[in-house]
BALOBA-1460 file (C-alpha; in Angstrom, 3 decimals):
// residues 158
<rec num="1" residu="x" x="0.000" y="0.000" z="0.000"/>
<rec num="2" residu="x" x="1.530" y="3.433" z="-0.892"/>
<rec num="3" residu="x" x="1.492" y="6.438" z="0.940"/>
<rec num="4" residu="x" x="-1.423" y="8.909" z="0.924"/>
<rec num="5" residu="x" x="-1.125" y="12.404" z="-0.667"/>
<rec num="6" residu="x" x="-1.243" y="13.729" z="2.659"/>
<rec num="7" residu="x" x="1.337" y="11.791" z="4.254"/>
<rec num="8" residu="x" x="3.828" y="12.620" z="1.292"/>
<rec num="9" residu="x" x="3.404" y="16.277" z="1.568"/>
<rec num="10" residu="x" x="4.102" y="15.466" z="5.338"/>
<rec num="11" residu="x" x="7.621" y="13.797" z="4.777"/>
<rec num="12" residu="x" x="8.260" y="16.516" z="2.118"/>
<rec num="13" residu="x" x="8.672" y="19.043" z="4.387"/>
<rec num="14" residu="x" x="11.822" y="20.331" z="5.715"/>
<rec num="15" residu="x" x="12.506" y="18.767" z="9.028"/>
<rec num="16" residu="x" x="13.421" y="21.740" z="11.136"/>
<rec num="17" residu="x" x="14.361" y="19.893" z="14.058"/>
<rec num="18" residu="x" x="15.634" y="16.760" z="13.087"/>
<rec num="19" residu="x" x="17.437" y="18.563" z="10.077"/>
<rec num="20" residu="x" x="19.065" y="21.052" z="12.027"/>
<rec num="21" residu="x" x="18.510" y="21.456" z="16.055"/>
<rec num="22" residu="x" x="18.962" y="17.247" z="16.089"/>
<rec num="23" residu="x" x="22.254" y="17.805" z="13.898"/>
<rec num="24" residu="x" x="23.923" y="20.843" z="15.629"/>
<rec num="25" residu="x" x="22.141" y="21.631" z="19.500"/>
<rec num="26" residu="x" x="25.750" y="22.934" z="21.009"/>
<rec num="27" residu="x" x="25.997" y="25.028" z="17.892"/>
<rec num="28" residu="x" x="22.427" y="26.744" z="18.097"/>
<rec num="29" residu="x" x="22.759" y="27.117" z="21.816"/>
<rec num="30" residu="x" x="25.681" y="28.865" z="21.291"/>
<rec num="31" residu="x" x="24.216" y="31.388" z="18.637"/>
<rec num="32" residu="x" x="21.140" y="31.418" z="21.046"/>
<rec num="33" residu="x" x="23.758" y="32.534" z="23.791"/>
<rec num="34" residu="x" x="25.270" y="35.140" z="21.346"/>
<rec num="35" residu="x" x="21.907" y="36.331" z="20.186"/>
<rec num="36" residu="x" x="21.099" y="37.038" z="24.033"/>
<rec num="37" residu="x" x="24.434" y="38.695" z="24.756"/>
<rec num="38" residu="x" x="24.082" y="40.772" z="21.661"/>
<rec num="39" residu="x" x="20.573" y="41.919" z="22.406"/>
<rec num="40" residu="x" x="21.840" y="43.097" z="26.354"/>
<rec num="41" residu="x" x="24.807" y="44.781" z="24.658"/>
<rec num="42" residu="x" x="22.476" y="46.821" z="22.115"/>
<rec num="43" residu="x" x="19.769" y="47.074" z="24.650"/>
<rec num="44" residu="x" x="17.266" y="45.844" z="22.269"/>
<rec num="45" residu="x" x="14.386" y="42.957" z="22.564"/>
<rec num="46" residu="x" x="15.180" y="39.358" z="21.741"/>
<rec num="47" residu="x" x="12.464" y="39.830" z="19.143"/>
<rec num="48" residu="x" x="14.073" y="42.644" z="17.516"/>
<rec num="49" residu="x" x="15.288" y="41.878" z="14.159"/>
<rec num="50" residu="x" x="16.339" y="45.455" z="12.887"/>
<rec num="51" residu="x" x="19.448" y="43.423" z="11.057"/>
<rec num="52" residu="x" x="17.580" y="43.133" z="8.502"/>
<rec num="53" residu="x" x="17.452" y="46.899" z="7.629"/>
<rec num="54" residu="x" x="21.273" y="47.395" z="8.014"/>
<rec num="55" residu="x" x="22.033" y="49.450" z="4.622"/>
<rec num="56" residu="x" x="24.120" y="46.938" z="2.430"/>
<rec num="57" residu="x" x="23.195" y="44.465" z="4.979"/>
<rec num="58" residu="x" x="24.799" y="41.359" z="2.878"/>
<rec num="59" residu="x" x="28.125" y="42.940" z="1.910"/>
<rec num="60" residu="x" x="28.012" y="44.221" z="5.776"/>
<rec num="61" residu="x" x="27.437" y="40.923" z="7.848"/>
<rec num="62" residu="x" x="29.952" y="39.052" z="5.005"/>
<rec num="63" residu="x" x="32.645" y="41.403" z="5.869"/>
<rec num="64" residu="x" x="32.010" y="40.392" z="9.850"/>
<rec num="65" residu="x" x="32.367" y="36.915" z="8.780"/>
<rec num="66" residu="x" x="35.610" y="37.082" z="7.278"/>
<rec num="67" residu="x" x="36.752" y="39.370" z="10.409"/>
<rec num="68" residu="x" x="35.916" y="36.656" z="11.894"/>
<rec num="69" residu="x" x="37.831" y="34.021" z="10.785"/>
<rec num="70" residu="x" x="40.913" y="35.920" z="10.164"/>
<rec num="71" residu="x" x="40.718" y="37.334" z="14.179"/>
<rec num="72" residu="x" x="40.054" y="33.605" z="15.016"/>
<rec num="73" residu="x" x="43.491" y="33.207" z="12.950"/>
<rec num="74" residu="x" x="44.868" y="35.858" z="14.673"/>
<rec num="75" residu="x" x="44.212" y="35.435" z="18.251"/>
<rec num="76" residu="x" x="42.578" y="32.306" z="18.933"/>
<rec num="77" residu="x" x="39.567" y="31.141" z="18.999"/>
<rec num="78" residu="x" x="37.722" y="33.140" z="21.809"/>
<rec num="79" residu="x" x="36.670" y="36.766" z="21.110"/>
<rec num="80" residu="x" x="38.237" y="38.185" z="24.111"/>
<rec num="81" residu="x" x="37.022" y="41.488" z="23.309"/>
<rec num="82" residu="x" x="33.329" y="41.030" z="22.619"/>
<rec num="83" residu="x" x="32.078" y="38.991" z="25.524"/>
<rec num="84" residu="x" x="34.542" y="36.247" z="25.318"/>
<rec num="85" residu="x" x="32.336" y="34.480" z="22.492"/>
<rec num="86" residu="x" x="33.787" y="31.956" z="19.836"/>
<rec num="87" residu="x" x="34.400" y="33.645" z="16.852"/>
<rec num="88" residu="x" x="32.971" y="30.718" z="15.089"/>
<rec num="89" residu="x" x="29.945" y="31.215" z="16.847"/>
<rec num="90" residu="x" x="30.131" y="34.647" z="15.693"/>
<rec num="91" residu="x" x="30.744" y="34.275" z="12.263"/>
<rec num="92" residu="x" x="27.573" y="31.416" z="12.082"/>
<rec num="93" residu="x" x="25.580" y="34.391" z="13.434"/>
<rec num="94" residu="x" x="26.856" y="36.441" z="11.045"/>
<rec num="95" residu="x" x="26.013" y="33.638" z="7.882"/>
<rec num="96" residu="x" x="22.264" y="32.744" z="9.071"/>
<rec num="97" residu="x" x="21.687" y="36.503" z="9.420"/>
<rec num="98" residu="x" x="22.908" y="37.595" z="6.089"/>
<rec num="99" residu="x" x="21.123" y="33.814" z="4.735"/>
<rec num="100" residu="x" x="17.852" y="35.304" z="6.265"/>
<rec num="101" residu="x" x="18.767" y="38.505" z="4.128"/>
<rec num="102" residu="x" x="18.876" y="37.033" z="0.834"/>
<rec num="103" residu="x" x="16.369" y="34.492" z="1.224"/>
<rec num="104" residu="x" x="13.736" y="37.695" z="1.747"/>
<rec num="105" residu="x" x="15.744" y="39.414" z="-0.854"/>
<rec num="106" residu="x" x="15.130" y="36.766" z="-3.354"/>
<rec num="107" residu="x" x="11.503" y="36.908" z="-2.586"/>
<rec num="108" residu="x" x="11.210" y="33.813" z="0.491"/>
<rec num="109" residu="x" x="9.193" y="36.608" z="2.475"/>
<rec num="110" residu="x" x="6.598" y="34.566" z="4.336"/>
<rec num="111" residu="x" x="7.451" y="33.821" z="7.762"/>
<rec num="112" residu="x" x="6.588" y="29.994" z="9.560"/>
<rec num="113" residu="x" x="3.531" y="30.344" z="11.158"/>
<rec num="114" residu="x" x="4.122" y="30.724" z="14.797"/>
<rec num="115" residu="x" x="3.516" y="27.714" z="16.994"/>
<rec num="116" residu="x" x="1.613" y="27.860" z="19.321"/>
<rec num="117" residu="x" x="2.647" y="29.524" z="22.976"/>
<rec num="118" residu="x" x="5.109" y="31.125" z="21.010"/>
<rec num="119" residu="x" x="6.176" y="34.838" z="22.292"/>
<rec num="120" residu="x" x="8.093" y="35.851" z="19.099"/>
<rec num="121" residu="x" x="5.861" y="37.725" z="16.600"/>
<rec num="122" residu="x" x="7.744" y="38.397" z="13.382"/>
<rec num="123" residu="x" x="7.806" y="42.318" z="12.470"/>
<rec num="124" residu="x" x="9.464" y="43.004" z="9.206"/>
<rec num="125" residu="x" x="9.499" y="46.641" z="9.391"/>
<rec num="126" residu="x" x="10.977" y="46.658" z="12.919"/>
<rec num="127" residu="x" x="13.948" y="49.028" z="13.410"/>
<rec num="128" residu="x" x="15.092" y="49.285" z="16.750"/>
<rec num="129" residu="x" x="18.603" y="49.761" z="16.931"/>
<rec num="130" residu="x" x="20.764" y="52.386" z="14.648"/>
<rec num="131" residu="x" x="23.390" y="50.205" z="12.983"/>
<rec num="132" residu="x" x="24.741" y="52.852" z="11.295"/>
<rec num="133" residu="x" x="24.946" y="55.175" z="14.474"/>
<rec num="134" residu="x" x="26.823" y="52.432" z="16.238"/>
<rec num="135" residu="x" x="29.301" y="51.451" z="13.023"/>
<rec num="136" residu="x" x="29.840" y="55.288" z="12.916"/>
<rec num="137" residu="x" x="30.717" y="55.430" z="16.857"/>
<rec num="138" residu="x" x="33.108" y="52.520" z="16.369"/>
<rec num="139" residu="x" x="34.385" y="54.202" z="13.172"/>
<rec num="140" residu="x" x="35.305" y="57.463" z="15.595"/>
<rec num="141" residu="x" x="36.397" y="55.719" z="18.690"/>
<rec num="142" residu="x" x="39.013" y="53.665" z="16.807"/>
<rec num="143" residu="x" x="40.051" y="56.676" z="14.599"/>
<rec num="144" residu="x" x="38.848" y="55.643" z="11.396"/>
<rec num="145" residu="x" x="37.527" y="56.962" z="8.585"/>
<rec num="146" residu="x" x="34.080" y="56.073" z="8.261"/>
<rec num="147" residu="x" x="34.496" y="53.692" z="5.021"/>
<rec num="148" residu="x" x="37.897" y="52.019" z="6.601"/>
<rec num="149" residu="x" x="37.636" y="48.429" z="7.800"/>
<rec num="150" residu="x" x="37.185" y="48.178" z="11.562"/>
<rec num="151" residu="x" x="39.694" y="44.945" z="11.386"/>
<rec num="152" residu="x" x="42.734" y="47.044" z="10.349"/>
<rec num="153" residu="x" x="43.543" y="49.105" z="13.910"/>
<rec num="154" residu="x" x="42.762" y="47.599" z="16.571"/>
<rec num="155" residu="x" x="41.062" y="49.686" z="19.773"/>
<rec num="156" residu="x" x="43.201" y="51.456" z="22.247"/>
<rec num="157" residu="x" x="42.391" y="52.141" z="25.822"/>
<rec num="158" residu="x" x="40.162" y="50.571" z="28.183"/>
C-alpha cells in the first residue's frame, strides 16, 4: 500500500528539528547565547530583528564573517574582546543573518507560522537599533575613517 497524498506532503517538508537542532544543538545554543548577549549589549528585545534593515546588509554581515575568521586566525579562537564568544559562533551568526537577508531578498518573504505559545511575533518593518549610528561610533572611537575596515587598527584604551 503506498502512501497517501497527505502523508507525502508530510515527509516533504523540511525537518526543522531533526534537520538542524537534532544535527547541531551545542551550535544553536551557542548562537542562542550570542543572540542574548548581543541583544543586552544593544539594549534591544530578543524579538528585535532590525538586522535586517542594516544598509548593504549582505556585503556588511559578510565582511564580519571574514573578520571573523581571520581574528580567530589571529588570536585564537575566543573573542576576548566582545564577551569572550567563539568567533565561530560569531561568524555562524553572522552567515544565518545575512542567509535570512537574501532568502527575503530573493523573494522567500513569508514567515513559519508561529507555533503555538510562542512569544516571538515576526515584524518586518521593525527598526530598533541604529546600525549605522553604532558602526559610525566605532568608526570614531578607533580613529577611522568612516568607510575604513574596523579589522585594520585595533582599539586602544580601556
Amino acid at each position: 500500500m503506498g502512501m497517501s497524498a497527505a502523508t507525502k506532503e508530510k515527509y516533504s517538508k523540511p525537518p526543522a528539528a531533526r534537520g538542524v537542532v537534532t544535527r547541531f544543538p551545542r551550535a544553536i545554543l551557542e548562537i542562542a547565547k550570542l543572540s542574548q548577549f548581543g541583544t543586552a549589549k544593544h539594549e534591544v528585545s530578543i524579538d528585535d530583528v532590525s538586522y535586517r534593515d542594516i544598509p548593504d546588509g549582505e556585503g556588511v554581515l559578510l565582511d564580519a564573517q571574514v573578520r571573523h575568521i581571520c581574528q580567530e586566525a589571529i588570536t585564537g579562537e575566543v573573542n576576548e574582546d566582545d564577551g569572550g564568544h567563539l568567533h565561530a559562533t560569531q561568524d555562524a551568526w553572522n552567515a544565518l543573518a545575512r542567509l535570512e537577508i537574501i532568502l527575503i531578498r530573493r523573494g522567500q518573504t513569508k514567515e513559519p507560522p508561529a507555533e503555538e505559545g510562542t512569544r516571538v511575533q515576526w515584524d518586518p518593518t521593525a527598526k530598533v537599533v541604529d546600525w549605522e549610528g553604532l558602526y559610525r561610533d566605532e568608526c570614531a572611537k578607533r580613529g577611522l575613517d568612516r568607510g575604513s575596515d574596523l579589522v585594520t587598527k585595533p582599539p586602544t584604551g580601556p
